[in-house]
N, C-alpha and C positions, 0 to 999 in steps of 0.2 A: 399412720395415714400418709404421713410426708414417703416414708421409704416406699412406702407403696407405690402411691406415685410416679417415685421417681424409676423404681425397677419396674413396671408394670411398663410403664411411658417408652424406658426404654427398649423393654421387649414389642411394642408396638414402632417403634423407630424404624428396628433391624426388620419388621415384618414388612411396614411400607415400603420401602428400603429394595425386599430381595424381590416386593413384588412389583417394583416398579415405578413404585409410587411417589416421587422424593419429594416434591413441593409437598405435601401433607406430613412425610419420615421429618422434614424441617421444621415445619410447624412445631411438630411434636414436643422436637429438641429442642426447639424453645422454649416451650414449657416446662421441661422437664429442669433444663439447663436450670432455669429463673429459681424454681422450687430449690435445685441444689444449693444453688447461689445463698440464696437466701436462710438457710440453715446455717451458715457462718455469723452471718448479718443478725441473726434475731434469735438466735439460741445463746449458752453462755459456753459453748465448745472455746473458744480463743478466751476468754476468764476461766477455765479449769487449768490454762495454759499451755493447751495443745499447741502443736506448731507443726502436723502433717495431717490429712484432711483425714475423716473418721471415711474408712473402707466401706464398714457395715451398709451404708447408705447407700450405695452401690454392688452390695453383693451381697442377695439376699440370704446366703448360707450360713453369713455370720450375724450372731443375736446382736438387739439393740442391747448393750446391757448398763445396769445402773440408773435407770429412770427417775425421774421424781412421780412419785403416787400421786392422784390426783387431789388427795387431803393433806400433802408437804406442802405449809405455806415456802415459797421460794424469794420472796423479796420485800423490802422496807418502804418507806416513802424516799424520795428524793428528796434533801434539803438543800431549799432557795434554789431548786431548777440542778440542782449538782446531783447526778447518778452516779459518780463514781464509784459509792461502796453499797450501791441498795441492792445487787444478791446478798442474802442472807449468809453471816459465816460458815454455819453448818454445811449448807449446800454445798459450797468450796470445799471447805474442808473432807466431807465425805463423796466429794466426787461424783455428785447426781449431778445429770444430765439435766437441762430447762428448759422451754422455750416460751418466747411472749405471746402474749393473747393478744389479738387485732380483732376491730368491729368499728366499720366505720358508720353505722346506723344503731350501736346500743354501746351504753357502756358498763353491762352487767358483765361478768366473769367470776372465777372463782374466788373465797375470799382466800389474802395471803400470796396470790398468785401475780409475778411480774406480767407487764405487755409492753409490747413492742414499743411502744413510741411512736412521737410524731404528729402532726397537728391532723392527720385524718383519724388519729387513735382517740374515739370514743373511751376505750376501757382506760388509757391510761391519765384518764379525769379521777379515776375512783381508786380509793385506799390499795392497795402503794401505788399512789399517783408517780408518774416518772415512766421511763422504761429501758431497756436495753438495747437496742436498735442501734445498728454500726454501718448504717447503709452510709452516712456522710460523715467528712469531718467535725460537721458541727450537729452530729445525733447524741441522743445521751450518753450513747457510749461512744462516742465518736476517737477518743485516746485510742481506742483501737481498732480506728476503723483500715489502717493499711494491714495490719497483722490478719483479718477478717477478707479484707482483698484479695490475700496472697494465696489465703488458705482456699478461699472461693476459685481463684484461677486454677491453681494445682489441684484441686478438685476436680474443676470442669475437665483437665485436662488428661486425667484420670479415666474421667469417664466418656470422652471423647475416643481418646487410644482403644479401648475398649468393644466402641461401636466400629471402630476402624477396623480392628480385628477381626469383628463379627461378620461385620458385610463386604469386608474385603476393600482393596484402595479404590478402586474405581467405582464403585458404588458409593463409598464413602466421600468422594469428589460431588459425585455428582450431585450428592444431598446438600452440600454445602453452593453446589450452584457453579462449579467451575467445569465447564466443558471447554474441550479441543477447539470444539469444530459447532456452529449450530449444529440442530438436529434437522432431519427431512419429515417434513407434512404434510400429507397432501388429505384432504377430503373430499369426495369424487362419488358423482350421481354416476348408478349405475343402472338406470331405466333402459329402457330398450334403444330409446336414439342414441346412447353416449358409445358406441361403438368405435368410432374414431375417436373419442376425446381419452376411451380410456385408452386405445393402441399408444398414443401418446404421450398419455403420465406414465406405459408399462419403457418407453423406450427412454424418457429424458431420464426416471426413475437409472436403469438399468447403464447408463451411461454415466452419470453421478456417479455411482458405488462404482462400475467399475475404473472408471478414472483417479477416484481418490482411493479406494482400496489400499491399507496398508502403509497411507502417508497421514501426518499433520492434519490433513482439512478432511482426514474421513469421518462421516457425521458419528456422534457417540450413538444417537439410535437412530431408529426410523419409526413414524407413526403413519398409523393407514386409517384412516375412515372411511368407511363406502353409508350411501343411503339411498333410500331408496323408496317404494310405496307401497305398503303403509311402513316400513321396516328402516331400522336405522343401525349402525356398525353393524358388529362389534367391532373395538379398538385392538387393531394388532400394534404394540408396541414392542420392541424386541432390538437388543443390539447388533441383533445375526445379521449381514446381509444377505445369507443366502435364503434365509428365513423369510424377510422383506419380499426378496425379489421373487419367494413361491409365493406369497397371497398375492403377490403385483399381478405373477402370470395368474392366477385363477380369477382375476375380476374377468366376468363375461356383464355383458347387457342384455338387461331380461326383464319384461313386465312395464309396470308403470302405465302410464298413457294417458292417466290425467294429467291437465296441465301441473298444477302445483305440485311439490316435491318435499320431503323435511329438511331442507337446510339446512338451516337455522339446528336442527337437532343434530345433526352430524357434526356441526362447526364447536358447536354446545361441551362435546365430547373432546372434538380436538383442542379446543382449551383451555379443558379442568385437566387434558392426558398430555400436552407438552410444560420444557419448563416455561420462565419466565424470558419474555423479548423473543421469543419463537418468531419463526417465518410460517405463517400457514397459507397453504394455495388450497382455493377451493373451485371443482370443476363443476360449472352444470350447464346445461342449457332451458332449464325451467325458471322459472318465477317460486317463490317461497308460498310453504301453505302454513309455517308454523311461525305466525307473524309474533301470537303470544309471547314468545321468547325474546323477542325485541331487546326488555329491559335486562335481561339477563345476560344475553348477549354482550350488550355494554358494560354490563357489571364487570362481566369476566374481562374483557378487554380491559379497562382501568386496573381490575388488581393483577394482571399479569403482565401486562404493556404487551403483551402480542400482538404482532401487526399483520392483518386479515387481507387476502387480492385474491379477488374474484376473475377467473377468468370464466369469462361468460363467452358461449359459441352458440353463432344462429339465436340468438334470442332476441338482439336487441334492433341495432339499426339495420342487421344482417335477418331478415327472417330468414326463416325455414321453407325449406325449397321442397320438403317431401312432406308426407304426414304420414304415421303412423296407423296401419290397421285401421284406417278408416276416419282418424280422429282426428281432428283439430290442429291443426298447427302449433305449438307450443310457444307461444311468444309473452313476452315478457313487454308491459307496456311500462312510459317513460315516469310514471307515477309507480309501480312495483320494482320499477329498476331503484328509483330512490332510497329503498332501505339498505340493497348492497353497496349503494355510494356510499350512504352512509353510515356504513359500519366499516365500512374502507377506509373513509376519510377519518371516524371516532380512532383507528387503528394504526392510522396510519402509513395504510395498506394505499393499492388502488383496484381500481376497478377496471381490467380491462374487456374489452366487447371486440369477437373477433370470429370469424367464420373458420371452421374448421378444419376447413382447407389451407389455413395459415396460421393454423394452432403451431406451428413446430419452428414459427419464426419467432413468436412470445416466449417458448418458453425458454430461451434464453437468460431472460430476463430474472429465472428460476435462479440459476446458477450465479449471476450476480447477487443476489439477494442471501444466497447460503456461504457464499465465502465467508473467509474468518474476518476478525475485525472491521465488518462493514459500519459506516457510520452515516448517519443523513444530515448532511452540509445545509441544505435548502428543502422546504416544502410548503406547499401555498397552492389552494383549490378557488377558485372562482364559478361562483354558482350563484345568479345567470352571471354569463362569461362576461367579458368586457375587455378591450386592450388595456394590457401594461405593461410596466418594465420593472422587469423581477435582477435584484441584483444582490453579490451573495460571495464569498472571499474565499477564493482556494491557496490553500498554504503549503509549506512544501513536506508534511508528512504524510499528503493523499496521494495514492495512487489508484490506479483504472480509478478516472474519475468517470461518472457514467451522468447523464440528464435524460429524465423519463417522463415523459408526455402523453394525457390522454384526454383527448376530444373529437370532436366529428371530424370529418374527412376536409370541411372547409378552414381548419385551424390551419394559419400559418408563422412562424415564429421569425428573428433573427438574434444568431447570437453572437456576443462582439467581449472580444478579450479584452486584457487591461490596458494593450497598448492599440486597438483599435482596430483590430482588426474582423474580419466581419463572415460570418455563413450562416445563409438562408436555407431553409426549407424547400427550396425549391430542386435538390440537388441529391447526389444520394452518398456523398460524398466532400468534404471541401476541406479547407487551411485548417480546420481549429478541429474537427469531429470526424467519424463516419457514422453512416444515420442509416436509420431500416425505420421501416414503416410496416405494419402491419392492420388492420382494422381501425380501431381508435388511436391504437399505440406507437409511439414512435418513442426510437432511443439512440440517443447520442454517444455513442462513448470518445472523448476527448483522447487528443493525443499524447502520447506517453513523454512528450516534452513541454506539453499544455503551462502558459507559463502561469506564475502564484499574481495573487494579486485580487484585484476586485472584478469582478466577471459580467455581465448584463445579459439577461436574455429576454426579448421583446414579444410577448404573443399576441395576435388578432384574431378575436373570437367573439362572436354574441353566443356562441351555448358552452353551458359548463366545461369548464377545463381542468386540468393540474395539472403544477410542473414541481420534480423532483429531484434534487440531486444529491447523490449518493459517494461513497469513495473507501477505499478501503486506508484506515487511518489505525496506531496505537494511541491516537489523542481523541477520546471521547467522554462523556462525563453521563451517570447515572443522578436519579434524586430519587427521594422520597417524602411525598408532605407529611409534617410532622408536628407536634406540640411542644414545648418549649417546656419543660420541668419549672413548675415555679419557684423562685431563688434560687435556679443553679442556670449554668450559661453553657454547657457540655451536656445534658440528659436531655433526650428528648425518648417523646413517644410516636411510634409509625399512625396517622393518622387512615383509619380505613375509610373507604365512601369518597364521598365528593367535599372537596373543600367548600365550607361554609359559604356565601356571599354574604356580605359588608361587615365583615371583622378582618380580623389581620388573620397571613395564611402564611407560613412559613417551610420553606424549603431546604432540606438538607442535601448539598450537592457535593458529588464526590469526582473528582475527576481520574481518569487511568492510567493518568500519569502527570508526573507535578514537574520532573526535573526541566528547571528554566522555561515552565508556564506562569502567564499571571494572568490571573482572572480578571478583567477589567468590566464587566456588563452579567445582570443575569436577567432577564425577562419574559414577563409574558406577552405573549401577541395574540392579541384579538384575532379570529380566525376568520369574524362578521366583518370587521370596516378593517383590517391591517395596521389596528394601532395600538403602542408599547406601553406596558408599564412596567416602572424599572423597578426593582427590589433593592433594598438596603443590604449588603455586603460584610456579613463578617465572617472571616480566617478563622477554624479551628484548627488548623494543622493547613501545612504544605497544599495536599489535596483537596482538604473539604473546607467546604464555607456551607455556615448558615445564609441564606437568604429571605429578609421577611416582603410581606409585602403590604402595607399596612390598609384599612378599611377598604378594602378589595372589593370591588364591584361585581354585579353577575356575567353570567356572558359565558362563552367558551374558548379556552387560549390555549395556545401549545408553549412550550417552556426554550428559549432559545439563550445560547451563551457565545460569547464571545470574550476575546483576551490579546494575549501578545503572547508570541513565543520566541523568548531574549536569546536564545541560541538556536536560532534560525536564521538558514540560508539561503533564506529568500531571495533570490532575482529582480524583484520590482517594490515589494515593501518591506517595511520592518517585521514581518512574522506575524501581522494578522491572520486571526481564525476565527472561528464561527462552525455550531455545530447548534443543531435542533435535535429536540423530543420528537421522536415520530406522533406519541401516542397523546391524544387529546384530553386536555383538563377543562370539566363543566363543572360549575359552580352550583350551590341549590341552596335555599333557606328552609331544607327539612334535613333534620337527622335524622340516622336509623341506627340505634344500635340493639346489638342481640346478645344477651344472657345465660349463655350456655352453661348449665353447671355440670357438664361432663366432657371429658378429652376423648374417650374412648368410644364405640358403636360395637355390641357385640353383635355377631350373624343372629337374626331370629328375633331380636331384640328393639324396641324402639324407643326414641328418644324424646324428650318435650325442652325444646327452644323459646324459654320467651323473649321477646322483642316488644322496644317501644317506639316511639314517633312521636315528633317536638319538632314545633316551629321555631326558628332561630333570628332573632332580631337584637340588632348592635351586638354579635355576638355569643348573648346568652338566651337560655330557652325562654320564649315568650309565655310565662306562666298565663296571662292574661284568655291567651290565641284559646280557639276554639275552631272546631271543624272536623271534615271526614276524609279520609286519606284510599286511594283502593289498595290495595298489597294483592301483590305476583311474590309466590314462593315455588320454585321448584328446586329439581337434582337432577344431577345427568347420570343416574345409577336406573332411573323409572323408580326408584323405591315406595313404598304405600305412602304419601303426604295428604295432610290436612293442614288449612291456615283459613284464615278471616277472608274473604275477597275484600274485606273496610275496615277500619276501625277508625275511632272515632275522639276525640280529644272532648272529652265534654266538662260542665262546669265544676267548680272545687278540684281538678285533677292535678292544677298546677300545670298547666299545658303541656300534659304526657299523655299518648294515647297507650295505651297497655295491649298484646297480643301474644296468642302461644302459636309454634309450628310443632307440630307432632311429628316426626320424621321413622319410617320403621323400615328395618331393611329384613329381606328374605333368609330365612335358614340357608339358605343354599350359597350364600353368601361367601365368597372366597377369602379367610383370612390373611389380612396381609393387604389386602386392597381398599378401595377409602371411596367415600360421596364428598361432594359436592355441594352445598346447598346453599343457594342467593334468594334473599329475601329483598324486594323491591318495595317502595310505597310512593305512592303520588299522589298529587292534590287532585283536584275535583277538575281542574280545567287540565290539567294534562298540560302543564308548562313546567313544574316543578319536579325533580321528584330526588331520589337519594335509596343507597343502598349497600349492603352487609354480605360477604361472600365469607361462607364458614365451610372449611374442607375438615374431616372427620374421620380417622383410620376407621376401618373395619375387622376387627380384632377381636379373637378369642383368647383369653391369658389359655395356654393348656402347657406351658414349661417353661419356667426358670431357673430351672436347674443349671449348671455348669458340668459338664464333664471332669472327671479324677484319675489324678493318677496313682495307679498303685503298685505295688512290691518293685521302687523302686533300685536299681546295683547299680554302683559306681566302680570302675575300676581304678588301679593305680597310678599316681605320677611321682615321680621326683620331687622331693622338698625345694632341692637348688633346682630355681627357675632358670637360672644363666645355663641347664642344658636341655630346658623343655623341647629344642628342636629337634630332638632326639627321640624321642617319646609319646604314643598316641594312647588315647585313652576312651574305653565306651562309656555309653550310658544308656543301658535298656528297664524300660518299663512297659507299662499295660494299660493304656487309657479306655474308661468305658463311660455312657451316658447314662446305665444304669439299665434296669430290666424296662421298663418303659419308655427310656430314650431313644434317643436315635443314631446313625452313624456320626460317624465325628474325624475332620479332617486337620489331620495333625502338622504345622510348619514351624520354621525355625524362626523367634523372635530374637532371640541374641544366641550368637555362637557362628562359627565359622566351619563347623564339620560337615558330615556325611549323613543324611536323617534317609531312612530304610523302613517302611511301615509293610505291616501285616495284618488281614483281616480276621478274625475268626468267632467265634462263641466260644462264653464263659460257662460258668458250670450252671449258673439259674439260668442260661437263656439267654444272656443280655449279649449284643454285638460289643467285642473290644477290640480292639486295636495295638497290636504292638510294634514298639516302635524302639531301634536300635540307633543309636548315634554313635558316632567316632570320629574323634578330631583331635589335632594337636596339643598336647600337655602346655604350648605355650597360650591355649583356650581352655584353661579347666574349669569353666563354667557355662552351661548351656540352657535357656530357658527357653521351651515349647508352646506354643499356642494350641490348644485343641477345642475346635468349634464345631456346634453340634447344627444340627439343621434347624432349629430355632435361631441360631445365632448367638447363643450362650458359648461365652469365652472362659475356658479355663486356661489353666499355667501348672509347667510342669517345670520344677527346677533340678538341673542336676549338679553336680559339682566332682571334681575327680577326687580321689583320697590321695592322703599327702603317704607317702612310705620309700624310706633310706634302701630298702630293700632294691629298687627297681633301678640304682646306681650303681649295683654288683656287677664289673665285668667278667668274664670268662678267666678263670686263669690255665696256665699250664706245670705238667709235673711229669716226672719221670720218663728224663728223653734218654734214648739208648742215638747213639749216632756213629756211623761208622769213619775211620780218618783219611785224610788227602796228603798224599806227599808233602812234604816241607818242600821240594824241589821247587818252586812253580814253573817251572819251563815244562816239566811233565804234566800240567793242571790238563792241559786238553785231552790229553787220551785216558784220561782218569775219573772215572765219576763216584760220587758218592751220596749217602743217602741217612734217612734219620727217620726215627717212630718216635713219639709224645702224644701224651693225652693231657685229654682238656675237658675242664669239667665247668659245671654256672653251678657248681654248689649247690645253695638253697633256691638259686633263681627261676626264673623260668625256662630253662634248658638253650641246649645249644639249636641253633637255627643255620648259621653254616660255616663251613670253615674257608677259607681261600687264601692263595699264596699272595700276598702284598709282595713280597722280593724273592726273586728267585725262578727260574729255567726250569727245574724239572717239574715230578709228574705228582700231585695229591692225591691218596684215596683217603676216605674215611669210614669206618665202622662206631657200633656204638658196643659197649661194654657194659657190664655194673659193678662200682665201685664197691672198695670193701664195708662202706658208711651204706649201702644201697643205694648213692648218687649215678646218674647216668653220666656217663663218663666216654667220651667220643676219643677215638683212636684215629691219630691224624698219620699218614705212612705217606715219606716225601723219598721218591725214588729219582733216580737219572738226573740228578744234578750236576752238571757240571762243577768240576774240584775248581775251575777259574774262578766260580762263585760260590765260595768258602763262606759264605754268609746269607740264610734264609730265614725272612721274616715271611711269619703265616697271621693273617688274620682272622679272629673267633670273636664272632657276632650272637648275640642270646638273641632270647625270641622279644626280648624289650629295647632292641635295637642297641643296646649296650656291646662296646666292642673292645676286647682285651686282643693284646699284639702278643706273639711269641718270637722268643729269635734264637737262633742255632748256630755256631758257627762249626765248621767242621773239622779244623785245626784240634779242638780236644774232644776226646773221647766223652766227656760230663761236661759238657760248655757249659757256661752259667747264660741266663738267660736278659739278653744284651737289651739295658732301659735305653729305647729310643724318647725321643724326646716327643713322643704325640702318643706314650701310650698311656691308657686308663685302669687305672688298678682295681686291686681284688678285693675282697671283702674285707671291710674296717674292722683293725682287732687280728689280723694276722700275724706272726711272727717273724713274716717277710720270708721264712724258708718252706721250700717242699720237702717230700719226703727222699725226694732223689739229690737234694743238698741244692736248687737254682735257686738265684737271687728272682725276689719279686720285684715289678716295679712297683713304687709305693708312692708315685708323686702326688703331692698335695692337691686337694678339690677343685682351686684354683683353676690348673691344669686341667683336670678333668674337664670340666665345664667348660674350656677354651677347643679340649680337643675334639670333643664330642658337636660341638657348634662347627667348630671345622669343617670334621667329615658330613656332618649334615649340610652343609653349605653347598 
């Protein structure tokens, strides 16, 4: 069951993964990871004294083998709480594999049989009480709990390299959550009025891609949602930009003409299809007709921190100057504008309102918002408006620092730096900013010498406003609320939903960078009245701190930090900063959690979800509480869904209301691709409410197979390595995925050579692959990756073979040569000349000859020796008799090179050992058959001279 799991999980990984899908591929591997993990922790693998992670478990080709049956008792009692020896000896001794039995609602099990441990282990109350469990230092088996660590990481690590393989690097980033560049979003009403609004997202769209094209800040994808009436997407997601910019150009405006519009369903879409902290813009000029989704909406927002801006055109304070075929004006009144505020404001996002005839002044503010390392210094909405003075610390690792404003036409501001200096609103330009104005919107961007320091900016308004400020910083800080492991001070659990109100609520913050930062503040701020509560600070490392916050009141806050930064070069302060959560934390006294007992969704197939709901007071569930709650369940897939519109917490329940979501997806279903599904519940008055966001691959298992290789050849290298440079060597094989598999694309995971693939059909039918390498003898080993279109990773290992043979140079033998005067003053008008053959013996033949020393002229022939050796006929004509001395070089076809030399003074020269030459076949007699000396210099030599000439 576990292997299953974990291979099943991870064929559902690579499937999310290639389709696109990565916050749910991560999900996955979470789970899967855990389930790995936890086979070290709770099985007796690290007690049989393994010490490298068992494969099997990740590659389902190889059996589980050695099991304990389920009638081997496996363990004893523990005595006085000591587990050290309660596996069984036999167990040990015959090498069965264990694992413990967990139930934390019974503590029936097999008898005989060990369990986990641990104070939520039911079973390990009952005969052999005790258990094996290495998750802590202080678990029953805790003596081993680093050896069980190490195994578990090098496992994980195993199986990670693996998925890397499968989906390639960049895929495999981005499941992990590290992107370049944000991504681009846009969700865009494509009704019949949006005519200008879309010419506008196709132009800022098409000016984005092409300006970053090819650099750092080009987006890793781009997502497109269009909606419409009655009709909503689909989702184009796609890293193409050429792809992007064709669905851009095909948006037309067509139809529609009632006022309301799906928003809300498009938005639905683009934030189960972006990652996490996305930028999403969304265009309309309607009002929402799919209010329903409301709570959904916010769900998603809280578990992805995506920050939503509305640009809204002609709808609000700007009506609509035309109508439509007859119909109505499409306006958007100051009560249905309220929900886009506030899911702006839940977001973090804004809202701006602006005629479309100045749409192209806004969307600047696009491009601000997508650059890399954007951070939000300040944010603060006032609703009804009121004057005040917003004040907020720029440090000196912001640059383009920007302040963004949106309210009526009567808002005016003044903003005044740290040494006092002052510009107003009234101007479109001045000392500290340049400013644009649009509809609602207006934007400051400060100047590029804008000094650090503590900042003020003054606004006067009685109708809603916000003010924002933004900058692009490497100093920002992520969190996540979380639970606190009981007795441990380092484990925590990712808390889903809305943080409790009046118990403690605790935060794990991590910041992006620690060198010579100090956290001195974490808080939350009231977003109703602007008032702080400060959390209790504690350091787990450099970068992160716990922060709790203790009987936490209701309300809604946004999470702000502030510090020192001790190696700062600040101009006016000591290195104060400050940096806010865009995204809005609301409290609730309801949980909701959901009980999924499946990972996977096959096409065709559906699922049962149940979910409870508990009222929460000082804390813990109010067993006492009674009542009725409504539940909103949907998905952004449309998939067939049932759920309760209520449920009901009634008496003896223990204050749990109990409910099932049936969730069923279409045959037609695209493997690879994932739903969505937020389960909402609320009280009766619609003040409370809380909620559970469950993402769920869509996945068919149909192959886990690995691709093989097979009839694999290795060719020869040299034993002495000190002349691998000399020497190349192949390695060809056949790789297939089998009669049912698929193609499969072969690269090189370790090795430095030449890899050469071919495609073709086997003898049943099946696609194979062959695939030739060559590379250096000083790399005689080569291992392949070969991934199939599942994503199944095989490995092909080659290694060269070791043979004395392939250090045989060339030698030479029976030179005839003709003589040169003893005179030398005659040498010039005297030439002379020489024949010698040259043979590689056993080796692999002669490949060429050439004169190293010497003026005249080479030919060569080849001959067959009296042994049948091929034997080359070297003929040196028109030498000059000045140059009484010719050395010839003889190269084999293994790049070994033997030297010859001639001098022309004897009729039978012997043959002259220069000092760089490489000798002949070991075990010779040093003589030829024509009486020349060989040279015979030791290996040493060799291997120096042969590095030489290859040098």
């Amino acid at each position: 069951m576990g292997r299953t799991l974990i291979t099943e999980g991870v064929s559902a990984v690579k499937a999310s993964t290639n389709g696109g899908n990565f916050i749910t591929a991560r999900l996955v591997l979470g789970e899967v990871l855990h389930t790995l993990q936890d086979f070290y922790s709770h099985s007796n693998w690290v007690e049989l004294g393994n010490t490298v992670p068992y494969d099997a478990l990740i590659t389902p080709a190889l059996p589980l083998e050695n099991l304990a049956g389920p009638t081997v008792p496996t363990c004893t009692d523990c005595i006085n709480e000591n587990c050290t020896d309660n596996i069984l000896p036999a167990v040990l001794d015959d090498g069965l594999l264990i694992s413990g039995y967990f139930d934390t609602l019974s503590s029936n099990k097999p008898e005989g049989k060990c369990s986990q441990g641990g104070p939520l282990d039911l079973t390990s109350t009952q005969e052999p009480v005790g258990g094996i469990n290495k998750d802590t230092f202080d678990s029953d088996h805790g003596f081993l709990h680093q050896e069980a660590a190490d195994l578990a990481l090098n496992a994980s690590l195993d199986l990670l390299e693996d998925i890397r393989i499968g989906v390639r690097d960049q895929n495999f980033l981005r499941v992990l959550g590290v992107f370049s560049a944000p991504v681009l979003c846009f969700v865009i009403d494509t009704t019949g009025s949006m005519g200008p609004e879309i010419a506008e997202v196709k132009r800022v769209s098409i000016d984005i891609i092409t300006s970053r094209l090819g650099t750092g800040l080009e987006p890793p994808f781009y997502i497109l949602v269009p909606f419409n009436d009655p009709e909503f997407g689909p989702v184009t997601q796609s890293s193409d930009p050429d792809l992007f910019i064709e669905r851009i150009n095909e948006l037309t405006a067509f139809g529609g003409g009632g006022t309301p519009e799906l928003s809300l369903s498009g938005l639905q879409l683009a934030l189960t299809a972006a990652p996490p902290f996305s930028e999403i813009f969304l265009f309309t000029d309607a009002p929402f007709r799919d209010v329903e989704l409301r709570p959904t909406i916010l769900a998603l927002i809280a578990n992805t921190r995506s920050r939503v801006t509305f640009m809204l055109t002609d709808v609000l304070s700007f009506r609509r100057k035309r109508e439509l075929e007859g119909l109505a004006p499409r306006v958007v009144t100051q009560t249905q504008a309220e929900l886009y505020r506030e899911i702006a404001l839940a977001s973090g996002g804004l809202t701006i309102e602006v005629p479309n005839s100045d749409l192209s002044m806004v969307t600047v503010f696009i491009e601000d918002s997508i650059a890399t390392a954007v951070v939000t210094v300040f944010q603060e909405t006032k609703n009804p408006g009121a004057a005040c003075n917003f004040s907020f610390f720029i440090d000196d690792t912001l640059r383009n620092i920007t302040i963004l404003l949106t309210g009526t036409p009567s808002l005016d501001f003044t903003l005044r730096s740290p040494t006092g200096t002052t510009q107003t609103s009234s101007g479109v330009s001045g000392p500290l900013a340049s400013f644009s104005l649009a509809g609602n919107f207006r934007r400051l961007r400060l100047n590029d010498d804008s000094e650090t320091g503590l900042w003020e900016i003054s606004v006067n308004s009685t109708d809603p406003y916000s003010v924002k400020v933004i900058g692009q910083s490497s100093l920002d800080f992520i969190y996540n609320i979380v639970e606190v492991q009981d007795g441990a001070s380092t484990d925590f659990f990712r808390r889903e939903g809305r943080p409790i109100s009046g118990g403690n609520v605790s935060l794990l913050v991590t910041l992006t960078r620690s060198d010579g930062v100090s956290v001195t503040q974490v808080a939350l701020l009231n977003t109703l009245d602007g008032t702080e509560v400060n959390g209790t600070l504690q350091a787990i490392t450099d970068s992160t701190y716990v922060v709790t916050f203790s009987n936490f009141t209701g309300g809604t806050y946004v999470v702000v930090l502030r510090g020192v930064a001790s190696n700062s070069t600040s101009r006016m302060t000591p290195g104060s900063f400050q940096r806010q959560a865009p995204t809005q934390i609301t409290t609730s006294n309801i949980v909701v959690n959901a009980l999924p007992n499946i990972t996977v969704i096959e096409p065709g197939s559906s699922a049962t979800i149940p979910f409870t709901v508990a009222l929460i007071s000082n804390g813990e569930i109010d067993q006492s509480a009674m009542g009725t709650f409504t539940v909103s369940a949907t998905n952004d897939r449309g998939f067939p869904l049932t759920s309760p519109s209520t449920v009901t917490i009634g008496a003896d329940s223990g204050g749990i209301a109990n409910g099932t979501v049936t969730l069923g997806t279409s045959k037609d279903a695209l493997s690879g691709s994932d739903v969505t599904l937020t389960i909402a519940a609320g009280d009766a008055a619609a003040i409370n409410s809380n909620d559970v966001v469950l993402r769920f691959p869509v996945f068919r298992v149909t192959d886990i197979s690995a691709p093989v290789c097979l009839g694999n050849t290795s060719s020869n290298c040299p034993a002495n390595e000190s002349i691998c440079g000399s020497f190349m060597w192949d390695f060809i094989t056949t790789v297939t995925d089998g009669v049912n598999g698929t193609d499969v694309e072969v690269n090189i995971l370790e090795g430095n050579g030449t890899l050469e693939t071919s495609t073709g059909v086997g003898p049943d039918g099946e696609n194979i692959t062959v695939v030739s390498y060559t590379a250096s003898c000083c790399a005689g080993r080569v291992v392949l990756s070969a991934v199939d279109n599942a994503g199944n990773v095989g490995r092909c290992v080659g290694q060269a073979r070791e043979s004395d043979l392939e250090i045989v140079a060339p030698v030479c033998f029976g030179v005839n040569a003709t003589a040169c005067p003893s005179n030398m003053s005659l040498c010039d008008s005297t030439q002379w000349s020489f024949v010698i053959n040259v043979t590689d013996s056993d080796g692999t033949g002669i490949a060429n000859i050439t004169v190293s020393l010497g003026d005249g002229t080479l030919n060569t022939s080849t001959e067959v020796g009296p042994d049948g050796e091929v034997v080359s006929v070297a003929s040196y004509t028109g030498g000059s008799c000045c140059a009484e001395r010719v050395v010839l070089a003889a190269t084999d076809n293994s790049g070994n090179v033997g030297f010859c030399s001639v001098n022309a003074r004897e009729a039978d020269p012997p043959l002259d050992p220069p000092p760089t030459f490489i000798p002949v076949d070991e075990g010779d007699d040093g003589e030829t058959d024509g009486g020349e000396t060989l040279n015979t210099l030791p290996h040493l030599w060799m291997a120096a001279v042969v590095l030489l000439l290859w040098i």
